[in-house]
C-alpha positions as CSV (number, residue, x, y, z in Angstrom):
1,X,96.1,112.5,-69.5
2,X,99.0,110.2,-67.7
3,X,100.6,112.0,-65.4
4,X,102.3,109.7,-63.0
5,X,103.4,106.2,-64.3
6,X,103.2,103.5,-61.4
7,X,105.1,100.2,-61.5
8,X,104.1,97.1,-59.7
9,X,106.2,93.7,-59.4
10,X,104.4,90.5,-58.3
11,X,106.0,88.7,-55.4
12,X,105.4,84.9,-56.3
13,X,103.9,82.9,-58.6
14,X,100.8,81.8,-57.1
15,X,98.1,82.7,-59.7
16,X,95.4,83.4,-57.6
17,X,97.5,85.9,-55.7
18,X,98.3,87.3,-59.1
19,X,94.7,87.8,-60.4
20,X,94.0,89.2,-57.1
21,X,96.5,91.6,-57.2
22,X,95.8,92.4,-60.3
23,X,92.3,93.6,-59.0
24,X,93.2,95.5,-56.0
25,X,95.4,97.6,-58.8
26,X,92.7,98.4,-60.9
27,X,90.7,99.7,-57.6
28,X,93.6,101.5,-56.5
29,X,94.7,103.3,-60.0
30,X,93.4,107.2,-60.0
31,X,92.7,109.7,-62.4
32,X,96.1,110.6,-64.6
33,X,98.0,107.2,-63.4
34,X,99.3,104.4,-65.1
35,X,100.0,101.2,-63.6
36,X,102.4,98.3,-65.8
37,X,101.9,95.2,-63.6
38,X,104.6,92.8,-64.0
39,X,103.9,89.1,-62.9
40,X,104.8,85.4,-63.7
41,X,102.3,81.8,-62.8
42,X,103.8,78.4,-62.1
43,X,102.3,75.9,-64.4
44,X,98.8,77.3,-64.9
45,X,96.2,77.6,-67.4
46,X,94.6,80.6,-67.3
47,X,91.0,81.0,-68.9
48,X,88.7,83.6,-70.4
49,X,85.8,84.8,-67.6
50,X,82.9,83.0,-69.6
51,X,84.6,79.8,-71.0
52,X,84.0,76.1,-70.2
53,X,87.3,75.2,-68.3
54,X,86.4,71.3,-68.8
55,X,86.1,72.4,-72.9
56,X,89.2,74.4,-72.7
57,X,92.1,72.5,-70.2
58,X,92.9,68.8,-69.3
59,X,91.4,70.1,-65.8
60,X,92.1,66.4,-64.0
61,X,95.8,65.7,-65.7
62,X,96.8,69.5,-64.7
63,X,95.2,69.4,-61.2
64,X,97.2,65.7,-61.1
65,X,100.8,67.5,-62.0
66,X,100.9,70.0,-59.7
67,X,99.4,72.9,-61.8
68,X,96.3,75.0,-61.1
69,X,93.5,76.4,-63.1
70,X,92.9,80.2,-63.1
71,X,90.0,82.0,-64.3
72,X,90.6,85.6,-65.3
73,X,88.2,88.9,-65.4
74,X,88.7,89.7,-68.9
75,X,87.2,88.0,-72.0
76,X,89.5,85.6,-74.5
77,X,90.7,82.3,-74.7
78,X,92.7,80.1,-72.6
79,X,96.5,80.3,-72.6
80,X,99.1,78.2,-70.7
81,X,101.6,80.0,-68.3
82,X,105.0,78.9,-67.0
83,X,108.3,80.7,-65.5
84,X,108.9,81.3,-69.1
85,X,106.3,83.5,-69.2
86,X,106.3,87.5,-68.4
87,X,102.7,88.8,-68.2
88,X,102.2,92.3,-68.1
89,X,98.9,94.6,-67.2
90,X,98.4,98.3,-68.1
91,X,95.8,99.6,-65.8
92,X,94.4,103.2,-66.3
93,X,91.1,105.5,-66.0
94,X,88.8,104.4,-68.9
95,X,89.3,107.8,-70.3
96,X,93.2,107.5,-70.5
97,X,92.9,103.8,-71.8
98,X,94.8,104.1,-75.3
99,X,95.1,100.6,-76.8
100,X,97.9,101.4,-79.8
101,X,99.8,103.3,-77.1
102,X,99.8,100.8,-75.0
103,X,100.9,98.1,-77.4
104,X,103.9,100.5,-78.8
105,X,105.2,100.1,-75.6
106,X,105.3,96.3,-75.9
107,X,107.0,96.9,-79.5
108,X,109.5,99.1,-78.2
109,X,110.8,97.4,-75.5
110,X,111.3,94.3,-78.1
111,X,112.7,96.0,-80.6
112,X,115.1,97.4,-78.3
113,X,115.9,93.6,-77.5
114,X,117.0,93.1,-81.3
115,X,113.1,91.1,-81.5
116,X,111.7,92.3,-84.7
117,X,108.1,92.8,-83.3
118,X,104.7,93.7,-85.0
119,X,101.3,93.9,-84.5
120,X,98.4,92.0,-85.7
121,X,95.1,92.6,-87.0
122,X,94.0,90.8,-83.5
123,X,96.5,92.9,-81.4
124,X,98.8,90.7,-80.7
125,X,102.5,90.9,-81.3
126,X,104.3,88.4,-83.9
127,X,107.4,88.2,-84.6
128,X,108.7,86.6,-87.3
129,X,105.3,85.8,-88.6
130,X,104.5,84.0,-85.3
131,X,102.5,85.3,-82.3
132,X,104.7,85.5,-79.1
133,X,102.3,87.8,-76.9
134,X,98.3,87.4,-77.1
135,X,95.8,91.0,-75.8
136,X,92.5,91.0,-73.3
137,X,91.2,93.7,-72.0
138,X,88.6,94.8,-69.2
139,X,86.9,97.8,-68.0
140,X,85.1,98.1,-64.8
141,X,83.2,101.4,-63.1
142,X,85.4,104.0,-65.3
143,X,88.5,102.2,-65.0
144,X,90.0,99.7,-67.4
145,X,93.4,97.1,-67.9
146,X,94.6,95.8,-70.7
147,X,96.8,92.5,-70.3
148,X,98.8,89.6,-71.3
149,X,101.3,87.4,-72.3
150,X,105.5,87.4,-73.3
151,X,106.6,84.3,-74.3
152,X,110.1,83.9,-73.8
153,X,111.1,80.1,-72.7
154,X,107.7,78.9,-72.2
155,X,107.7,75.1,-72.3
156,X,105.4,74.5,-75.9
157,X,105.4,70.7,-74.8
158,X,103.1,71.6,-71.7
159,X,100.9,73.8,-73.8
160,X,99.9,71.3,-76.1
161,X,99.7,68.8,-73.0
162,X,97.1,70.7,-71.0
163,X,95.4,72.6,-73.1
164,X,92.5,71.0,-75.5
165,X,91.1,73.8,-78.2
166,X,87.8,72.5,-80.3
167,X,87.8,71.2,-83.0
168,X,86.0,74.2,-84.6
169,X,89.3,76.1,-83.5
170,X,91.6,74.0,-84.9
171,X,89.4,73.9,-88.3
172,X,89.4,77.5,-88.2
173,X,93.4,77.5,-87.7
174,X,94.2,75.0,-90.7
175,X,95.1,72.3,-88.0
176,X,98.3,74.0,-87.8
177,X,100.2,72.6,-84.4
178,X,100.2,75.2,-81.7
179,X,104.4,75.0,-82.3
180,X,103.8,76.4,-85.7
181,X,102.1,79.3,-85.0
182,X,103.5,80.3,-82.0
183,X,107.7,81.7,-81.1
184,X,109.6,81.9,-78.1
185,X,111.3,85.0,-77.5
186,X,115.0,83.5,-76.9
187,X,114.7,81.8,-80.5
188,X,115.3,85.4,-81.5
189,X,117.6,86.5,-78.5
190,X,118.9,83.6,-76.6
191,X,120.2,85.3,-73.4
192,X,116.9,86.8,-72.6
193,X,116.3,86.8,-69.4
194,X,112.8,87.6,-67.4
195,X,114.4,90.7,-65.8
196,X,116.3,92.0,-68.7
197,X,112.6,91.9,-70.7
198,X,111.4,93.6,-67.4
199,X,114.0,96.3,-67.8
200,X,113.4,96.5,-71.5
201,X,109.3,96.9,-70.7
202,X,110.1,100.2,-67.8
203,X,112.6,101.5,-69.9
204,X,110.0,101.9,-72.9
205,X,107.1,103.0,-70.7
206,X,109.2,105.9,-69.6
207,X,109.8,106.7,-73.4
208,X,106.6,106.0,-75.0
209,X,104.5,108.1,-72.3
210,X,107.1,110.9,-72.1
211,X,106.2,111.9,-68.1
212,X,110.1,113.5,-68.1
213,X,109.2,115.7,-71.3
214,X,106.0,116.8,-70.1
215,X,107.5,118.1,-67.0
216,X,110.9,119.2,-68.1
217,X,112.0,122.8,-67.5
218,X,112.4,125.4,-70.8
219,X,115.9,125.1,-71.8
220,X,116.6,121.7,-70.2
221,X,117.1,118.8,-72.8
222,X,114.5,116.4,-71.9
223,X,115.6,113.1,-74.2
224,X,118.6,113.3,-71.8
225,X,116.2,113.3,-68.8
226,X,114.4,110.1,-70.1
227,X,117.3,108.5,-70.6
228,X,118.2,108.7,-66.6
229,X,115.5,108.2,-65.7
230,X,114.9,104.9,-67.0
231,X,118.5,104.2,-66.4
232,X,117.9,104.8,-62.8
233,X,115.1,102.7,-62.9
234,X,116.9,99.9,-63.9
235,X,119.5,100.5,-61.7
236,X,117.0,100.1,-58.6
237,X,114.2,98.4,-60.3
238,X,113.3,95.7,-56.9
239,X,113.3,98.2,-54.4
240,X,110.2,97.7,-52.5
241,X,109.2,101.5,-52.4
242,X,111.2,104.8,-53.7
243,X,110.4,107.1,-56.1
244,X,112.8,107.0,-59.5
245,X,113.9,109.5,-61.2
246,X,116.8,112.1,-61.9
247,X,115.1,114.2,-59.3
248,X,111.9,113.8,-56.7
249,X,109.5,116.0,-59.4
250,X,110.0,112.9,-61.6
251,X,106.4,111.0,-61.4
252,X,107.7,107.2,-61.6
253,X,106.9,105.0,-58.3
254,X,107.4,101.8,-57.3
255,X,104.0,100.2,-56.0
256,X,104.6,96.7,-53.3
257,X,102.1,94.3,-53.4
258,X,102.4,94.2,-49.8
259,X,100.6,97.4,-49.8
260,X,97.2,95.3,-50.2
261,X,95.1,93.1,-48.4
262,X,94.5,90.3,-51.1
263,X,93.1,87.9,-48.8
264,X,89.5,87.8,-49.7
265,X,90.3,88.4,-53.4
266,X,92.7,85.5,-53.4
267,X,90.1,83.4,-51.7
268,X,87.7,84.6,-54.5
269,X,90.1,83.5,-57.1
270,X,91.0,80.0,-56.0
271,X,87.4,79.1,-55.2
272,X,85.6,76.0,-57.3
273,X,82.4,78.5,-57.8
274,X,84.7,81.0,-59.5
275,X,86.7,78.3,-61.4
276,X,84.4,76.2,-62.2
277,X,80.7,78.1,-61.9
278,X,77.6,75.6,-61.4
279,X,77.2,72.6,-63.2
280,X,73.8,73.3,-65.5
281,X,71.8,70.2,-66.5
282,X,70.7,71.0,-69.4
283,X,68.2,69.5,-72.3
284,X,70.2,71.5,-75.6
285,X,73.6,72.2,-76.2
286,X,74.1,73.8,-79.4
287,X,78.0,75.5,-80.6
288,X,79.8,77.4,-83.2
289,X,82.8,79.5,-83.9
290,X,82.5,82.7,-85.7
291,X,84.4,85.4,-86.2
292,X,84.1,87.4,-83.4
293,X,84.7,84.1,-81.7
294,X,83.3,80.7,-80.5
295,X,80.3,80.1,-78.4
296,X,78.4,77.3,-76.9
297,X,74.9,77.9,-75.5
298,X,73.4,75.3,-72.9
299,X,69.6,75.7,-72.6
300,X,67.5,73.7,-69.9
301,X,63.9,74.1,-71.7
302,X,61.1,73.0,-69.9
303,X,56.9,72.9,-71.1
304,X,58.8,75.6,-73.9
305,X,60.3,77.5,-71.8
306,X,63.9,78.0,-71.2
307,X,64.2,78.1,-67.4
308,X,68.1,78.4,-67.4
309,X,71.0,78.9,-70.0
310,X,74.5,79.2,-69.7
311,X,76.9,80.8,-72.2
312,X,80.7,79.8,-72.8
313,X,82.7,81.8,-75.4
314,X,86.2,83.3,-76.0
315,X,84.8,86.7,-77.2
316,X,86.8,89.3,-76.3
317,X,83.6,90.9,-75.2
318,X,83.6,89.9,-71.6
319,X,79.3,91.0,-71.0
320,X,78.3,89.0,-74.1
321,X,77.8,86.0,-72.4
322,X,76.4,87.3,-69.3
323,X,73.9,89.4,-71.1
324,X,73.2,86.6,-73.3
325,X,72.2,84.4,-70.4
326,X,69.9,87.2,-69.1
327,X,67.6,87.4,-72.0
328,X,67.3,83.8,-72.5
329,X,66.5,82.8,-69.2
330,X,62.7,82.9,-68.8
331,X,62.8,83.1,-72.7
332,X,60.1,81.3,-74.5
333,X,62.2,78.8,-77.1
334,X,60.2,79.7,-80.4
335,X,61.7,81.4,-83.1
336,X,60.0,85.0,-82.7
337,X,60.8,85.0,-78.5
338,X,64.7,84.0,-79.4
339,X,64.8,86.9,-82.1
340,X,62.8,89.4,-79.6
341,X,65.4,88.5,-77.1
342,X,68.3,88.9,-78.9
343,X,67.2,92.7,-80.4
344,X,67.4,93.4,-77.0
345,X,71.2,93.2,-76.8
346,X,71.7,95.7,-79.4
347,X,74.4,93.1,-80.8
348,X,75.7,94.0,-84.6
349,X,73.2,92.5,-87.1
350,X,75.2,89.5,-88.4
351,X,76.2,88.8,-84.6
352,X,73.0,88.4,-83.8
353,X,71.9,86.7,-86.9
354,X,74.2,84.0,-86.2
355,X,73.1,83.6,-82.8
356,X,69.7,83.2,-83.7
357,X,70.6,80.7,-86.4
358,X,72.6,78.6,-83.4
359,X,69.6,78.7,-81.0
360,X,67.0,77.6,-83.9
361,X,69.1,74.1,-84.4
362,X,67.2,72.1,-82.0
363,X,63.8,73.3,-83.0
C-alpha cells in the first residue's frame, strides 16, 4: 500500500544523467513509497534495452548534430526526445506496482488541462485519436518503474529525421507518416507549458493516490485537505528539499538529485558497450515483426553449431531477448535442438511457434 508519495525533479538534460538517476531511484524507493520522476533530454533518441541502435536511429547524422544516443533499461521501441518533451517515471515496490492507477494519473492531470485524453489497448494515451504519450515498464529485485513520454512541443520534423523504423513497422502501421499518428499537446492547449503539465501531473498524484484521505482525522473533510495540499505543492514545487503539505503528518517530499552519487551510473550509461553492445559477426540473420513485437535473431553457426547469437527486439518484455540468446548459444541449429531450446523458455505457444518458424528460414 502507498503510503508516502516522493517527487523527484531532474536537474539538466543530459540523458545519461537522467537514466542514471532514474536508477539510483529505483534502488532508493522502499516499501509503501512512490516516486513520480520528472525529467526532460536534449535532442536524443532513446532505445529499448535489446534493440539494434544502427536498425533503429540515423546513429552518425544524430551523433553529427549535436544529439546523443541513449539506451534505456526497460523493453520498447525507440522514441525521439527534445525540450518539448516531459518524461515521467513512477517507481514503486513490485507489490504496489498498479499499471491502470498509474496511467489515471496521467489522464487526470490532462484532463484537468482541457486535453481529452484516453487510453489504448497498448497503454498509451491518445488524444484525439492520436498517441501523445507511449508506456515501458521494468522490474528489478522486487521493485519496479513504469515510464515515458508527454509530448507537448516536440519538434515531429527531427523525429522523422533521426529515427529509421523497418519496413516491417511501417507495413504493419499502413505506412502512415509518423505526423499522422502522432499529436502535440499544445495542438489541444496552446499555452502549455512544461511546468504547468508538471503541476498538472503532482496535483493528480496527490488525488489519484488519496495519501491526505488516508491519513485524515474523523470529522475533518479530507477533499478539502487534498486540495491544499497539492495547492501547496505547486506553490513550492522547485524547492530543493521540504516536506508539502497542509501540515508535517502530510507524506509528500521533495527528493534532489543531488542526493545521489550518479557518477558510475552515468559513466555506465554513456558508455559505447552499453550503447552499442559488441559487434557479432555472424553467418544468419533472420527477422520478423509479430504481434507481441519485432525481432531480429543473428546466429554465428559453426560445423552446426550455433556458437553465438544475438537478439534485437522492441518487446515490451525486456528478458526475452536475453533469455533467447542463452538457449541458443551452444544450441545445435537443427530443427528438433531449436524447438528443445525454445520449450525451455516457457514462452506462450504461438510465441514460440513463430520463433521457431524464424530460426528454421535458413535451414
Amino acid at each position: 500500500m502507498i503510503e508516502q508519495l516522493l517527487i523527484c525533479r531532474s536537474r539538466g538534460c543530459d540523458p545519461y544523467e537522467n537514466l542514471a538517476l532514474e536508477e539510483a531511484l529505483l534502488h532508493r524507493v522502499g516499501e509503501g513509497e512512490l516516486i513520480l520522476y520528472l525529467w526532460q533530454n536534449a535532442r536524443t533518441v532513446v532505445i529499448g534495452r535489446n534493440q539494434n541502435p544502427w536498425k533503429e536511429c540515423r546513429t552518425a547524422l544524430l551523433e553529427q548534430e549535436g544529439g546523443h544516443l541513449a539506451r534505456r533499461l526497460s523493453g520498447g521501441g525507440a522514441v525521439y526526445h527534445d525540450l518539448g518533451n516531459l518524461n515521467f517515471t513512477f517507481l514503486m515496490s513490485a507489490a504496489d506496482y498498479d499499471l491502470p492507477r498509474q496511467l489515471s494519473v496521467l489522464e487526470l492531470a490532462c484532463r484537468s488541462l482541457g486535453i481529452p485524453a484516453e487510453r489504448s489497448g497498448r497503454n498509451d494515451l491518445l488524444a484525439g485519436g492520436r498517441k501523445f504519450s507511449g508506456n515501458a515498464f521494468y522490474s528489478h529485485a522486487g521493485k519496479a518503474y513504469h515510464h515515458g513520454t508527454l509530448m507537448v512541443d516536440v519538434d515531429m520534423e527531427m523525429v522523422q529525421h533521426y529515427l529509421s523504423p523497418s519496413r516491417a513497422k511501417l507495413a504493419a502501421k499502413g505506412v502512415e507518416s509518423v505526423r499522422s499518428r502522432v499529436v502535440n499537446l499544445r495542438e489541444f492547449v496552446p499555452a502549455l507549458s512544461i511546468e504547468r503539465l508538471e503541476n498538472a501531473l503532482i496535483d493528480a498524484l496527490v488525488e489519484v493516490y488519496d495519501v491526505a484521505r488516508a491519513i485524515c482525522p474523523p470529522g475533518e473533510a479530507p477533499g478539502a485537505r487534498q486540495q491544499a495540499a497539492a495547492k501547496a505543492f505547486s506553490l513550492r514545487g522547485r524547492c530543493p528539499s521540504a516536506h508539502i503539505g497542509v501540515d508535517e503528518a502530510l507524506p509528500v517530499e521533495l527528493l534532489s538529485p543531488n542526493e545521489f552519487d550518479l557518477c558510475s551510473l552515468t559513466e555506465k550509461y554513456a558508455s559505447d558497450s552499453w550503447l552499442y553492445g559488441p559487434k557479432l559477426p555472424f553467418t544468419l540473420s533472420v527477422e520478423d515483426r509479430f504481434p507481441w513485437g519485432g525481432v531480429e535473431i543473428r546466429l554465428n553457426v559453426n560445423g552446426g553449431v550455433i556458437c553465438s547469437a544475438k537478439v534485437y527486439t522492441d518487446a515490451m518484455d525486456d528478458t526475452v531477448a536475453p533469455r533467447l540468446e542463452s538457449v541458443l548459444t551452444d544450441c545445435a541449429y537443427r530443427t528438433e535442438a531449436l524447438r528443445s531450446a525454445l520449450a525451455s523458455l516457457s514462452l506462450p505457444a504461438e510465441q514460440e511457434a513463430q520463433l521457431l518458424t524464424l530460426l528454421e528460414t535458413g535451414l
